[in-house]
C-alpha positions in Angstrom: -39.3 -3.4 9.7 -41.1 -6.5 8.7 -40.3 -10.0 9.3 -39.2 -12.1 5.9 -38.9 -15.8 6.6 -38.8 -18.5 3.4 -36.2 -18.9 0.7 -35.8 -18.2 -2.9 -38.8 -18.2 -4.6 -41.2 -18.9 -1.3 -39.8 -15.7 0.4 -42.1 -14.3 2.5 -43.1 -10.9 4.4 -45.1 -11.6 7.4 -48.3 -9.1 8.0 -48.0 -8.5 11.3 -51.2 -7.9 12.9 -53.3 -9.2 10.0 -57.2 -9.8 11.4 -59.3 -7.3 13.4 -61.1 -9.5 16.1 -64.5 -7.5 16.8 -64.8 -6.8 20.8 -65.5 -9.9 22.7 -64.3 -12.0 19.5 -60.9 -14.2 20.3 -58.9 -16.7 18.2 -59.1 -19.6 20.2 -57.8 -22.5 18.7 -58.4 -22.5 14.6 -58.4 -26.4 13.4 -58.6 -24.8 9.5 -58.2 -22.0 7.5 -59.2 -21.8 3.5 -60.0 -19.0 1.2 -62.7 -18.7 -1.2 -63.2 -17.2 -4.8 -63.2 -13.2 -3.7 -60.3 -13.9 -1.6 -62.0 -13.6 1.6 -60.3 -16.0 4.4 -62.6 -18.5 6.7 -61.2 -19.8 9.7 -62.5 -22.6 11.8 -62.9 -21.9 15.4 -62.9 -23.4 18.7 -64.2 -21.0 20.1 -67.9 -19.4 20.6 -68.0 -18.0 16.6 -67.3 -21.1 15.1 -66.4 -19.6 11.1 -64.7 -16.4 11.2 -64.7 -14.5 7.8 -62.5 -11.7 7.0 -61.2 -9.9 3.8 -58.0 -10.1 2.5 -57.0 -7.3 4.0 -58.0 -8.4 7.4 -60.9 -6.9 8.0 -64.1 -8.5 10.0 -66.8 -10.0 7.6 -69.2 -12.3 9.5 -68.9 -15.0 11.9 -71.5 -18.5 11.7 -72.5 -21.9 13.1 -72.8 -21.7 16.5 -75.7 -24.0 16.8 -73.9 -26.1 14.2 -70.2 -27.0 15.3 -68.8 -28.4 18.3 -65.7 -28.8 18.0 -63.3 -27.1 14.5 -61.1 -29.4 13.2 -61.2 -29.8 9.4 -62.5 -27.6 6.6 -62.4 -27.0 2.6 -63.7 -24.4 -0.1 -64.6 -25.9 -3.8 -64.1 -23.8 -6.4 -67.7 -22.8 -5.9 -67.6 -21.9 -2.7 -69.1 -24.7 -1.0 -67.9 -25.5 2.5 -67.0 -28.6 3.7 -66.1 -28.7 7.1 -65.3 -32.0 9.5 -66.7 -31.7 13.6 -64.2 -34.0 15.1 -66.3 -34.2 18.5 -69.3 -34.8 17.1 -67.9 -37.5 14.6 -69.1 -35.7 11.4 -69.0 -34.3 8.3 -71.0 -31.7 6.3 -71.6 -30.0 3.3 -73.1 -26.3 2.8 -73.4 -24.4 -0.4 -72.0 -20.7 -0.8 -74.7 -19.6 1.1 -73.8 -21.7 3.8 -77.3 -24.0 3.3 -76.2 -27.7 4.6 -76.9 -30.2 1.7 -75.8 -33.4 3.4 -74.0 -34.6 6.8 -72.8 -37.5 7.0 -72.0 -39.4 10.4 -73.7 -42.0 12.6 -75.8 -38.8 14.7 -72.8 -38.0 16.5 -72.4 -41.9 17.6 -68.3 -43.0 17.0 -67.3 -46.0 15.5 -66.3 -48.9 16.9 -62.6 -49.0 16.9 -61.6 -50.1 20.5 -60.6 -45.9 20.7 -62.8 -44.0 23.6 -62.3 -41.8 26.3 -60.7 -44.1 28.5 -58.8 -46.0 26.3 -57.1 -44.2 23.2 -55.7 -46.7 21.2 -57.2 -48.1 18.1 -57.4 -51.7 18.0 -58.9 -52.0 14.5 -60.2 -50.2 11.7 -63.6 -49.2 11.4 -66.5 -46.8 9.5 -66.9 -43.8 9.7 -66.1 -41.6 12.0 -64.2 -42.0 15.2 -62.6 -38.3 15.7 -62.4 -36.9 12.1 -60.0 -34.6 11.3 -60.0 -33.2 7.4 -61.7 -33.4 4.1 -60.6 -32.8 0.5 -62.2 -32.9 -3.0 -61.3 -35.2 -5.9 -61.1 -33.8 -9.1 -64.5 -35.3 -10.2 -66.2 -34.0 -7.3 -65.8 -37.2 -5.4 -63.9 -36.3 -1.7 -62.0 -38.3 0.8 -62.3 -37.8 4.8 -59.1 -38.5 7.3 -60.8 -40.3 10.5 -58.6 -39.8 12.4 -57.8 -39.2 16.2 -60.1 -42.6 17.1 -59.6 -44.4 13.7 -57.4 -45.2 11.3 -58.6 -44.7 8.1 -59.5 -42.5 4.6 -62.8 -42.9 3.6 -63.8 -41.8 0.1 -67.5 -40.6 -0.9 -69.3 -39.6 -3.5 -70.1 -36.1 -4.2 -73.6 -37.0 -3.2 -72.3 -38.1 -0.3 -72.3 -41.9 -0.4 -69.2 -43.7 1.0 -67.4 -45.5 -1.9 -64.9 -47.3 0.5 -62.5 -46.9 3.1 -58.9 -48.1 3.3 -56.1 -47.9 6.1 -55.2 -49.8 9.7 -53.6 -49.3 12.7 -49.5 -49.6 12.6 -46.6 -47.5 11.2 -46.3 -50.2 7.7 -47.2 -49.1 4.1 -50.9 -48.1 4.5 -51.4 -48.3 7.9 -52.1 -44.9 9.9 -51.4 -43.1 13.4 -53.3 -40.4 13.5 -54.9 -40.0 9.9 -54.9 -35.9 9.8 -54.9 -34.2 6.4 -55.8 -35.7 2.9 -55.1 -34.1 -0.4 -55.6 -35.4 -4.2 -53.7 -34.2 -7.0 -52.4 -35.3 -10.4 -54.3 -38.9 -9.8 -52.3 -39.4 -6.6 -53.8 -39.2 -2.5 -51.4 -37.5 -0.1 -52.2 -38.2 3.7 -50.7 -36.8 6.7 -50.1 -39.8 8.9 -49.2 -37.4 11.9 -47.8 -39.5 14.4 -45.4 -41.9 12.2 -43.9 -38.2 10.9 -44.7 -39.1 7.4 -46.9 -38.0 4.0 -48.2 -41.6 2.4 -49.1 -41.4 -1.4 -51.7 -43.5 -2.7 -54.3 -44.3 -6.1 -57.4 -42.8 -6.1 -58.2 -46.5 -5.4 -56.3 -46.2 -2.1 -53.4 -48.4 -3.2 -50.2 -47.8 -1.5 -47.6 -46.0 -3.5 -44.7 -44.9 -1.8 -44.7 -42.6 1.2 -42.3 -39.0 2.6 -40.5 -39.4 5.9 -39.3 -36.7 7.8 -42.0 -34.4 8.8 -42.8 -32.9 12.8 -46.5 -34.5 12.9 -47.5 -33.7 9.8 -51.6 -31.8 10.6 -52.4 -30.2 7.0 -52.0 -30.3 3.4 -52.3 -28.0 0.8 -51.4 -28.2 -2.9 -51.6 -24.9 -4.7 -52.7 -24.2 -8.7 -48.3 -24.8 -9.5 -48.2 -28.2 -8.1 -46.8 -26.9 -4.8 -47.0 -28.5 -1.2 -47.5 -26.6 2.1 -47.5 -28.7 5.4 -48.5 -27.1 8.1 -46.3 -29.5 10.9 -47.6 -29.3 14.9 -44.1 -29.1 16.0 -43.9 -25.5 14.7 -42.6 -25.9 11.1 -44.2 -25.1 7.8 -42.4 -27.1 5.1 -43.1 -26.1 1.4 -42.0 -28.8 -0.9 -42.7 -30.0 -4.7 -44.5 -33.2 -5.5 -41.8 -35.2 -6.3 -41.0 -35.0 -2.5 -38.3 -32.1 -3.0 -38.8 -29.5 -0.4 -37.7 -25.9 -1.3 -38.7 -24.1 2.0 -39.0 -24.1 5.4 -40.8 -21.7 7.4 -40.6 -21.7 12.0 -38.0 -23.1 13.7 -38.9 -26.3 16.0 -36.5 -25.7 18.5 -37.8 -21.8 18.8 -41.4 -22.3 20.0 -42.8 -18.6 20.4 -45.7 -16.3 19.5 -43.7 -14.3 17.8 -43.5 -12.8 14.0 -42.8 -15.6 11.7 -42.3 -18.6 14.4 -44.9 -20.9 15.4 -45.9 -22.9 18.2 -48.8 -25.2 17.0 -49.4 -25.0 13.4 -53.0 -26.9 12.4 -54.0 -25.5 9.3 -52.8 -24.2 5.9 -53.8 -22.7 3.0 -52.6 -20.6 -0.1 -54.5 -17.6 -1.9 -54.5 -17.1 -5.4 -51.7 -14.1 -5.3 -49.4 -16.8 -3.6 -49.9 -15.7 -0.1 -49.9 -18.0 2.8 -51.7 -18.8 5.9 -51.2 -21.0 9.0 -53.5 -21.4 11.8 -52.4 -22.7 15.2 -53.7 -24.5 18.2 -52.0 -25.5 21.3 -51.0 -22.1 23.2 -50.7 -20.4 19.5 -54.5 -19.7 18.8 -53.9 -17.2 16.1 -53.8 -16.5 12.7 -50.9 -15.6 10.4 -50.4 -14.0 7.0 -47.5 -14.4 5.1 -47.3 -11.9 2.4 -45.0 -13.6 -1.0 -42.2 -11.4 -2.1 
């Protein structure tokens, strides 16, 4: 019998089993997942096959960028298809069209920022340029799109769609604007929404990156998603998927933090997020999760 989780309008069947690994092939730990125009699901992998493609239905596609990706962390699909994908280790970002040609990176060759955050000593002192430990990217509606920076920074920078930075905004501390952990961004309706994981909370922001007002109450918030009705997924590391409108409202909840297992419909390390365009829903984990799971909407 399957396993419904959700409420009310987000009620959900989980496909148990969803994704056929080819021999050799493992999850790992998958730092994003997103779906393109045909429905077919990418997944961003820590592991020796970097992007994982499969169809909706779960079966194995194609697997790329081993010479190209260290280590997974953020990823996006335009409505074109273009990939945008964020190396966290190797402190950048990049750009490849549908047919997975890179048309920019961005980055100082790999080279972090100077933000008082290194191996030995992670804390960031100040803010800085890009990147220190990226961890997501999003598009604006004009084609513009803003990168979370992250694990050794504290800041959102915004770029052009050619890929020249516009400017950067955020500082260390747990006041209005200030970031621990930048981890997700998301525009929608003229408004920025950023996970600032370790102060448990979604800040809202202009396009200008002025401080608006800001959502408390989240379990290390890791990734946004806004879907085609307005709606908010948050994929939460402390195994909860909250599902909320954009006035703040949630309207689901999906995992149990206090039940922290690999099983149907609970989570252990949700990183990633995204939304198909039948309404179905999937979370990627890291941690000890390192899988993949399909939630099928009733």
């Amino acid at each position: 019998m399957a396993v419904s989780v959700g409420a009310g309008k987000f009620g959900y069947e989980v496909a148990e089993g969803w994704g056929e690994l080819p021999d050799g092939f493992e999850w790992g730990q998958i730092g994003a997942v997103s779906v393109d125009s045909k429905d077919r699901v990418h997944m961003f992998t820590r592991t020796n096959h970097p992007v994982m493609t499969f169809e909706r239905d779960g079966k194995f596609v194609s697997t790329w960028g081993e010479d190209i990706f260290g280590d997974a962390h953020g990823m996006y699909l335009d409505k074109e298809d273009n990939l945008f994908a964020v190396d966290r280790a190797g402190n950048k970002a990049m750009k490849f069209t549908k047919d997975r040609k890179m048309v920019f990176e961005l980055g100082n060759k790999g080279q972090a920022s100077d933000t008082g955050y290194t191996a030995d000593h992670k804390e960031v002192l100040q803010a800085s340029g890009p990147f220190n430990s990226p961890t997501d990217v999003a598009l604006s509606a004009n084609g513009d799109f803003y990168i979370s920076d992250g694990y050794g920074n504290c800041r959102v920078h915004k770029f052009s769609a050619d890929g020249q930075l516009l400017f950067s905004w955020g500082e260390p501390g747990t006041g209005p604007g200030q970031f621990n952990l930048v981890h997700s961004v998301w525009e929608v309706g003229g408004k920025v929404y950023v996970a600032d994981r370790q102060n448990n909370r979604i800040q809202i922001f202009t396009p200008e990156g002025e401080y608006i007002d800001e959502w408390g109450g989240f379990l290390q918030p890791c990734d946004l998603f806004v879907d085609s009705d307005n709606t908010m997924y948050v994929a939460e590391l402390q195994a909860r998927v909250t599902i909320l409108d954009l006035n703040g409202t949630v309207l689901a909840t999906i995992g149990d933090p206090e039940v922290r297992k690999p099983e149907p419909g609970l989570f252990i390390g949700p990183h990633g997020v995204w939304v198909d365009r039948h309404g179905d829903l999937y979370v990627s984990e890291v941690l000890m999760g390192q899988r993949i799971q399909k939630f099928i909407r009733k």
